[in-house]
C-alpha positions in Angstrom: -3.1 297.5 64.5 -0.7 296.8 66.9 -0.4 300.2 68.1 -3.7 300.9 68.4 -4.3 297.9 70.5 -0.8 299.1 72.7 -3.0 302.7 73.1 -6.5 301.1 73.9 -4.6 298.6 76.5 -2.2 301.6 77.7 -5.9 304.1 78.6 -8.0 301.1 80.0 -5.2 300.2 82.5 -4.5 304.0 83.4 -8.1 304.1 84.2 -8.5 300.9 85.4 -5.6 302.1 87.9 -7.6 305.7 88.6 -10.8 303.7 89.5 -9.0 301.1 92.0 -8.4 304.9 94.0 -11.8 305.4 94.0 -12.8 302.4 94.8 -10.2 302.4 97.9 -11.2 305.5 99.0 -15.0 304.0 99.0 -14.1 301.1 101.1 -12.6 303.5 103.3 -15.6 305.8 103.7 -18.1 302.5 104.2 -16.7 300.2 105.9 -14.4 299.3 108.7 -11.4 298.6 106.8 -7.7 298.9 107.9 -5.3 300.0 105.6 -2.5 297.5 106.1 -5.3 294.9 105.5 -6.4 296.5 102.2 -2.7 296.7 101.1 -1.7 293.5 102.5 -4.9 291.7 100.5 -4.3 293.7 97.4 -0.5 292.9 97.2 -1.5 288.5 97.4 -4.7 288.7 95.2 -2.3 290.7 92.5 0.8 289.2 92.7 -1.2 285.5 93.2 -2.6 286.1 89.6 0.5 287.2 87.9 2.3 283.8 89.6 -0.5 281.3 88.3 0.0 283.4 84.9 4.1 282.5 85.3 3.9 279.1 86.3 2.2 278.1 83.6 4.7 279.4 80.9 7.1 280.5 82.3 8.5 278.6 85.6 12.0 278.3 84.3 13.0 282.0 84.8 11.2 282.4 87.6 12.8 279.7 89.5 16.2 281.4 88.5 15.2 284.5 89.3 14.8 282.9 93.4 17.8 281.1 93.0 20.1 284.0 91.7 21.2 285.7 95.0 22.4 288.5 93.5 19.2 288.9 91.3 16.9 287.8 94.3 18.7 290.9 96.9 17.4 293.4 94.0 14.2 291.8 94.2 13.5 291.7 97.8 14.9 295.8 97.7 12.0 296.4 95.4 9.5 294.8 97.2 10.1 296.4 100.8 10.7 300.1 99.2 9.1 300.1 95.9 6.1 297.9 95.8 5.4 297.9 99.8 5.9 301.2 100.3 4.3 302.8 97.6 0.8 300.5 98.0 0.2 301.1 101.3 1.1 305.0 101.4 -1.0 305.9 98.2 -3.9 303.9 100.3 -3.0 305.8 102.9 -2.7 308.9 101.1 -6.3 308.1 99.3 -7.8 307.9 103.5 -6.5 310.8 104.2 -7.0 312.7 101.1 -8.9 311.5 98.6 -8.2 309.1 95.4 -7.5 312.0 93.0 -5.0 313.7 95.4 -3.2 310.6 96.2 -3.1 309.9 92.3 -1.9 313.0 91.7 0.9 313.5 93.9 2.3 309.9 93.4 3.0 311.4 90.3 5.8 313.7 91.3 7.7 310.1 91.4 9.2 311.4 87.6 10.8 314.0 89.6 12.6 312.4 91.9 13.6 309.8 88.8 15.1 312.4 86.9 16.8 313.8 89.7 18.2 310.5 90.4 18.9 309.7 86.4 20.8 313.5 86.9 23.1 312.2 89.7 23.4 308.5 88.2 25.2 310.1 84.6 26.5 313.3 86.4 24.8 315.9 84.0 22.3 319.1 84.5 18.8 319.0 84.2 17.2 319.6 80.3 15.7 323.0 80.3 12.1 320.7 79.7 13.2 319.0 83.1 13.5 322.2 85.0 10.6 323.2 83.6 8.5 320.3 84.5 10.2 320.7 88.0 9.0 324.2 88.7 5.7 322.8 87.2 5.6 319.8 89.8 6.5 322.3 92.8 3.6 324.4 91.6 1.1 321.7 91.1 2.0 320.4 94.9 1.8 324.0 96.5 -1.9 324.8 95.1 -3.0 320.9 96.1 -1.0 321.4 99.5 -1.8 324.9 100.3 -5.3 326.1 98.3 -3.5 329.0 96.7 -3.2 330.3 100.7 0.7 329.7 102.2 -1.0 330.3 105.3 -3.0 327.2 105.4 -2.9 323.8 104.3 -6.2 322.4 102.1 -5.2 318.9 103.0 -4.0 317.3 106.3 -0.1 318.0 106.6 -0.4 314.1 107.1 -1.9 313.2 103.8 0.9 315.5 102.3 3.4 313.6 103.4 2.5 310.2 102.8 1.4 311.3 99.5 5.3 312.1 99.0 6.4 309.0 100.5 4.0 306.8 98.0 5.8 309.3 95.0 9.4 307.7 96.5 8.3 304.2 96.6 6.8 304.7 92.7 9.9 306.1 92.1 11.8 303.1 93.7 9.9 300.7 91.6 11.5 302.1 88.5 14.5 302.5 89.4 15.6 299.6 91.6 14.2 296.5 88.9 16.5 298.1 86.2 18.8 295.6 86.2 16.7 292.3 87.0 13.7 293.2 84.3 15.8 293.0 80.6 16.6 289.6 82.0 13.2 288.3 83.9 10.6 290.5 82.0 7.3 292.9 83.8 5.2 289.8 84.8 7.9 287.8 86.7 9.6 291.0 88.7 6.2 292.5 89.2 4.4 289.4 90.3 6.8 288.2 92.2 7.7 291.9 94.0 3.9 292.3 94.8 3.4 288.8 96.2 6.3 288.7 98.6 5.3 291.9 101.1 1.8 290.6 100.8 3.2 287.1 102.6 5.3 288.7 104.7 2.7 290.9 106.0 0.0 288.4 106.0 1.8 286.7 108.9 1.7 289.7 110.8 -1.8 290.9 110.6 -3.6 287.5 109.5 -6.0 288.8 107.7 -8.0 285.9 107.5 -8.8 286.6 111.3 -9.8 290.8 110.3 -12.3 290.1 107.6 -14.2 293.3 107.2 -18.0 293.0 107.3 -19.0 293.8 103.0 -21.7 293.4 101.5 -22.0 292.8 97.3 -20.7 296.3 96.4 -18.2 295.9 98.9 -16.7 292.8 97.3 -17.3 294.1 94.1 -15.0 297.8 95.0 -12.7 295.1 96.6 -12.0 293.0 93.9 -11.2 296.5 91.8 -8.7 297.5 94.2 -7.0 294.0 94.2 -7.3 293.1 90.8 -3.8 292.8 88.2 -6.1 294.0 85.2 -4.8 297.8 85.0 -1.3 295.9 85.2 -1.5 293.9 83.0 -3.1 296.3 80.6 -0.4 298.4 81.0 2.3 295.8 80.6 0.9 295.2 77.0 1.0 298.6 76.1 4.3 298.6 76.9 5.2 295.9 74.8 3.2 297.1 72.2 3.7 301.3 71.8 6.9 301.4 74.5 7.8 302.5 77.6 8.2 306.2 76.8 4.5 306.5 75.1 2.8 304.3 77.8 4.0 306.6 80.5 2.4 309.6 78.5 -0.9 307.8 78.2 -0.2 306.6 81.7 -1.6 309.9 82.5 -4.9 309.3 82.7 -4.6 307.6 85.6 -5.2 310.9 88.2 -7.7 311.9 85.4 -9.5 308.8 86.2 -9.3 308.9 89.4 -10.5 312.3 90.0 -13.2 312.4 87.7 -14.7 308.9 89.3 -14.4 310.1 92.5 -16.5 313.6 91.9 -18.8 311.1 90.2 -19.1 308.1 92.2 -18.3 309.5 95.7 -19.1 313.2 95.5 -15.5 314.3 96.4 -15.7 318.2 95.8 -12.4 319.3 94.1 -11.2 323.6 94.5 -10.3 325.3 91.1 -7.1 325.2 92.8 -7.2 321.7 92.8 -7.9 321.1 89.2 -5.0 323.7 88.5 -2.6 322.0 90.6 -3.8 318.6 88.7 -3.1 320.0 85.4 0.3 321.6 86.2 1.5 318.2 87.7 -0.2 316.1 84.6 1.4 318.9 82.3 5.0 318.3 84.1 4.6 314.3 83.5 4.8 315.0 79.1 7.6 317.0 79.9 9.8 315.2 81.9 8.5 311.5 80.6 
């Protein structure tokens, strides 16, 4: 029973995760919103919740967690290059692209995770590995290029910052390795999320830039801000493990490129859906 529950929990917050693409990538199309404002409101409204979550059961180790300096440098690394950076270029990626794009390539972050695990215990790559890699470099070259290496499908812009939200995923499982045995998911994560949001906040005060929404609006905005595919996902964890979440984890591009050809009428190439499948393919083989 558990297990099922860990693999109901696990889907939901994959596609809970898809969705809040989509519904980014609406807000986008609809409405005047900037995407530092987006990313700064969804880093506060998500970390917030997780905090009120902690100090209610579970102040003590937070409170050591800020008081640990050498604890509390690791956490202020992962919220500048993992959480920071990989929110606000996957939003950026999703307004230059589109949701299922964005998803997809912030993906290749196992990639550049087991090249790092490769360097970290000085060994080759499993012949799985190589063969997810030379399944990832396909994948990006038919999303990147249309199947023509004359052209690019999508803006050489969107490419990159696709990439650079891949790093920052990438970053945010590998910098908190040592900080979340001892803290736990809901503390580091809360905690990582709410900081860049505060930092930012006083920067672009986005109580001054509220964009003009109506109810649907509000409604796409609370998806795109809400913790509920996290903390669906952090009980599947718990529940199934780390190494099956990821795998079911994958239904987070699926989601997000099936609701956007549904919801917003993205049109997606056979290319597309081929590159998709080659970098959703290279996920069970290198996860």
């Amino acid at each position: 029973r558990q297990a099922l529950v860990g693999v109901v929990a696990t889907l939901a917050g994959g596609t809970f995760w898809g969705f809040s693409g989509t519904c980014a990538s609406f807000l986008f199309e609809n409405y005047d919103i900037d995407t530092m404002w987006l990313t700064c409101i969804r880093q506060i409204l998500a970390g917030a919740t997780f905090l009120v979550v902690v100090l209610m059961f579970d102040r003590k180790r937070l409170f050591t967690l800020l008081t640990t300096p050498k604890h509390l440098k690791t956490l202020l690394l992962l919220a500048a290059f993992g959480v920071f950076f990989n929110q606000f270029f996957y939003l950026l990626a999703v307004r230059l692209t589109n949701a299922g794009t964005a998803t997809v390539l912030q993906c290749l972050q196992l990639v550049l995770i087991m090249a790092y695990t490769c360097v970290t215990v000085r060994r080759l790559p499993r012949r799985r590995e190589l063969a997810g890699l030379l399944l990832a470099f396909g994948g990006t070259y038919l999303i990147a290029t249309g199947g023509d290496p004359t052209q690019l499908a999508i803006p050489p812009e969107g490419l990159v910052v696709g990439l650079i939200a891949a790093v920052g995923a990438a970053c945010m499982s590998i910098i908190p390795t040592s900080i979340l045995p001892i803290y736990g998911s809901s503390i580091v994560t809360g905690t990582a999320m709410f900081i860049p949001g505060i930092v930012s906040s006083i920067f672009i005060q986005p109580w001054n830039n509220v964009p003009a929404l109506d109810g649907v609006g509000w409604g796409a905005l609370f998806f795109v801000g809400s913790c509920l595919a996290y903390a669906l996902y952090l009980q599947g964890v718990k529940d199934i493990g780390s190494v099956r979440a990821s795998l079911l984890g994958t239904v987070e591009p699926v989601s997000a490129t099936v609701t956007s050809a549904l919801f917003l009428g993205t049109f997606f190439a056979p290319t597309d859906i081929i590159g998709f499948a080659l970098i959703i393919f290279m996920v069970f083989l290198t996860a």
